[in-house]
C-alpha positions as CSV (number, residue, x, y, z in Angstrom):
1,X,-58.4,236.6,21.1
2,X,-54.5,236.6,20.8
3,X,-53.1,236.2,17.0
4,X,-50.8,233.9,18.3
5,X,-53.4,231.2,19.1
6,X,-53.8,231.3,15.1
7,X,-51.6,229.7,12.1
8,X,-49.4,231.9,10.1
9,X,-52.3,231.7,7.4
10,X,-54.5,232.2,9.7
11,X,-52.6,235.5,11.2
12,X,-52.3,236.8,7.0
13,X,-56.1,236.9,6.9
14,X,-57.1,238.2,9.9
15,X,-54.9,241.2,9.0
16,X,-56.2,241.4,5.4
17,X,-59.6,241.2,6.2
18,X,-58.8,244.5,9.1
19,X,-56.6,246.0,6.2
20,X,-59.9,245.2,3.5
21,X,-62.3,246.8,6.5
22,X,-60.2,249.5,6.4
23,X,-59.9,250.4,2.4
24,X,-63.8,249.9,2.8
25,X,-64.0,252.8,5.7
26,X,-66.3,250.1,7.2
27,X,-65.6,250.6,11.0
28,X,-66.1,246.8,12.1
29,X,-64.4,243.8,10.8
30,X,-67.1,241.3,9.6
31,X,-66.9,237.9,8.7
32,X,-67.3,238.7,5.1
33,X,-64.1,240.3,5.5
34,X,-62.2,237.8,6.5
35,X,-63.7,234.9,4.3
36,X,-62.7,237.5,1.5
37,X,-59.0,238.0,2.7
38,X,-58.8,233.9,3.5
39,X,-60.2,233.2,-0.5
40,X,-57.7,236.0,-1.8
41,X,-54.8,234.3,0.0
42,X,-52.3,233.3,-3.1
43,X,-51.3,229.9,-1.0
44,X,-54.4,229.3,1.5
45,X,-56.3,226.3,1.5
46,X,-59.6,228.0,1.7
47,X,-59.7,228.2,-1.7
48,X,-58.7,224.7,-3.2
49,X,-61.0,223.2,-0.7
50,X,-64.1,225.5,-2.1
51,X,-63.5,224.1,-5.3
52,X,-62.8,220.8,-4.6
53,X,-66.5,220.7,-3.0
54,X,-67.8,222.0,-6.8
55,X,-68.5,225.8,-5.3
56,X,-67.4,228.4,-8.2
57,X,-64.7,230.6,-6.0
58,X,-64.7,233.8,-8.1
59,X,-68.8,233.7,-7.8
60,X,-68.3,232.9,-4.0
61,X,-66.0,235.9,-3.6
62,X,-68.1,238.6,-6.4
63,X,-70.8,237.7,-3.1
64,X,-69.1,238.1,-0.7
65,X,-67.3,241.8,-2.2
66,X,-70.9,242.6,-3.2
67,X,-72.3,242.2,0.8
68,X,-68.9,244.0,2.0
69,X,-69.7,247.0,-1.0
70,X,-73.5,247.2,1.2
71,X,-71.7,247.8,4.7
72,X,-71.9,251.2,6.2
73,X,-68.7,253.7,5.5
74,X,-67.5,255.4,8.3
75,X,-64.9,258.3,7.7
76,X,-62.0,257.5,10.3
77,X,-62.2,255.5,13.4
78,X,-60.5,252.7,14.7
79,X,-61.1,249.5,13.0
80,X,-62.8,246.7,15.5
81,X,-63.8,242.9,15.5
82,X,-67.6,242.8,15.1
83,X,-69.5,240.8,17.6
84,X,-69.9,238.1,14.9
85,X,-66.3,237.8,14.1
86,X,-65.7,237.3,17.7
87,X,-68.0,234.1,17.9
88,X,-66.5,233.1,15.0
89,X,-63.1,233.1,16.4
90,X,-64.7,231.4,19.3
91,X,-66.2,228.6,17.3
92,X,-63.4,228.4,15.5
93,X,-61.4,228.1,18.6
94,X,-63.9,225.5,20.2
95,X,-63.4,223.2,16.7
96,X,-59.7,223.1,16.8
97,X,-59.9,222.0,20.5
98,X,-62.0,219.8,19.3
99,X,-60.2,218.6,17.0
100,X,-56.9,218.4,19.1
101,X,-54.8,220.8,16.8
102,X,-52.7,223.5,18.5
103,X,-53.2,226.5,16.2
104,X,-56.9,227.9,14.9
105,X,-56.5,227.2,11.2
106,X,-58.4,229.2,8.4
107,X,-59.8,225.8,7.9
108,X,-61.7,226.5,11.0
109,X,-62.4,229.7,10.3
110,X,-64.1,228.5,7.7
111,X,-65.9,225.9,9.3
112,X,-67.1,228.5,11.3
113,X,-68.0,230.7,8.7
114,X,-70.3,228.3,7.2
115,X,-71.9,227.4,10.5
116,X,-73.1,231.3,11.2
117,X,-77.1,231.2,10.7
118,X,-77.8,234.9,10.7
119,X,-74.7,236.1,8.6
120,X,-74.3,236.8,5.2
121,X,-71.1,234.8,4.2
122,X,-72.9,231.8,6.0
123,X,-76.0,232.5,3.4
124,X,-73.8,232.9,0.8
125,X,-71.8,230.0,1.4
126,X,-75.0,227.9,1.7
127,X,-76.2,229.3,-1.4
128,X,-73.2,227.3,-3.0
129,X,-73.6,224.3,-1.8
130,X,-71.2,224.7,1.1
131,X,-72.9,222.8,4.1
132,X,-71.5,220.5,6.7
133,X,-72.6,217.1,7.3
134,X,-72.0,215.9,10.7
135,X,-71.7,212.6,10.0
136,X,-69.0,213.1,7.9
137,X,-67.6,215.6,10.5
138,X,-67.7,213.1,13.4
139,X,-65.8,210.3,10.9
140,X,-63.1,212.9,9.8
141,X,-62.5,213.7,13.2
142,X,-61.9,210.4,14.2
143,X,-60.3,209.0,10.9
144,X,-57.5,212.2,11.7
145,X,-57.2,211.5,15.3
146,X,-56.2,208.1,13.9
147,X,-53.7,209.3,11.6
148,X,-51.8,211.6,13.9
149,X,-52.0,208.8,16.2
150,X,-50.3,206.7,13.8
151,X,-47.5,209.7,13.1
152,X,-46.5,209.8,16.6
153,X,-45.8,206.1,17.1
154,X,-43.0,206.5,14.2
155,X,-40.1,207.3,15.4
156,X,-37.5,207.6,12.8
157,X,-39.1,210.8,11.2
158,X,-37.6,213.5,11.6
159,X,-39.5,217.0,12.4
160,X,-39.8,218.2,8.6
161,X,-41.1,214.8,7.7
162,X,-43.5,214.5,10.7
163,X,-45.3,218.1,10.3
164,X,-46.0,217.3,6.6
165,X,-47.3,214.2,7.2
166,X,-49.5,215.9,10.0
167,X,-50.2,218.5,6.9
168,X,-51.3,215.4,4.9
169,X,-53.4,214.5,7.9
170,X,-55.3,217.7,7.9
171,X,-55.4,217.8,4.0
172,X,-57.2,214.1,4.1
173,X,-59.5,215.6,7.1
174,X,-60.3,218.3,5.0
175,X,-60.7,216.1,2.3
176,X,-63.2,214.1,3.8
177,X,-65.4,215.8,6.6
178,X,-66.5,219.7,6.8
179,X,-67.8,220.8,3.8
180,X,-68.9,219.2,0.9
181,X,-71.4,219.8,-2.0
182,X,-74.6,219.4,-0.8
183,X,-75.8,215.9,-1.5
184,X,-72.4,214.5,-2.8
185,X,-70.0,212.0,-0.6
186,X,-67.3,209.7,-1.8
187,X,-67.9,206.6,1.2
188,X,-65.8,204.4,-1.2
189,X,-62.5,206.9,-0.6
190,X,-63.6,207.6,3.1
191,X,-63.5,203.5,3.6
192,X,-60.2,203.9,1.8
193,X,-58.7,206.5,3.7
194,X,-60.3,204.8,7.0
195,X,-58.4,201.6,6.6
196,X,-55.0,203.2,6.8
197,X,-52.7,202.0,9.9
């Protein structure tokens, strides 16, 4: 997959997590590797939007280091995307589609992180409460379709103005659909945030 398909944050982490494989002499890039670089990133969202859903980040990542400390060392080599990176790049891929954006985000990486069944930053994730509700997906989805709908009919914006309020727009999206702690939803602020123009 071509890095330019991927946000600037999104870009950063793919290249820590090759760099992290790399200090590591592990051989193939995992997707514990790049769900550590993404919750190391001084400025990522990853990270706010783990703790906003009650999951303890520093526990998250001490897992995740701890599975990446358990990978086989290989002395040399070339580093390479493992066959579960690549399908999560390609569900990552899939969701932004999905969800109309232009650029995979590392809030789809994510999201595709968490959905891996067999993998251990999926477990791990699960283990803290990080689970998707598709309800809440398929709501978000719509609600931010709305929203950027609603941006594009303005015309007096000019470009600064309109991408943060498109940032705002993924921020609420975030906010409300994806992840959340297992058995937790605020309807009340969803209803709120629904009702915008």
């Amino acid at each position: 997959m071509r890095l330019d398909r991927f946000t600037l944050r999104g870009q950063e982490a793919i290249q820590s997590a090759i760099e992290l494989a790399e200090r590591g002499q592990n051989q193939q890039v995992e997707p514990e590797h790049l769900l550590s670089a993404m919750l190391e990133q001084p400025e990522g969202t990853v990270r706010p939007v783990l703790g906003k859903i009650g999951a303890n980040v520093t526990v998250v990542l001490n897992d995740i280091q701890a599975a990446i400390a358990r990978m086989p060392r290989v002395q040399g080599g070339q580093q390479y995307f493992s066959p579960r990176l690549t399908q999560i790049f390609t569900a990552a891929q899939k969701r932004a589609e999905k969800m109309q954006d232009e650029f995979i985000s590392t809030e789809h990486l994510l999201l595709a992180v968490a959905e891996e069944k067999d993998g251990e930053s999926g477990k791990i994730l699960r283990q803290h409460g990080v689970v998707r509700d598709d309800d809440v997906v398929a709501r978000g989805d719509e609600l931010h379709l709305r929203i950027e709908q609603f941006l594009l009919g303005v015309q007096h914006l000019d470009d600064g103005a309109r991408s943060d309020l498109l940032l705002l727009a993924n921020a609420i999206q975030r906010d409300t659909v994806g992840l959340h702690l297992a058995g937790t939803r605020d309807d009340t602020r969803l209803g709120r945030l629904q009702r915008l123009p």
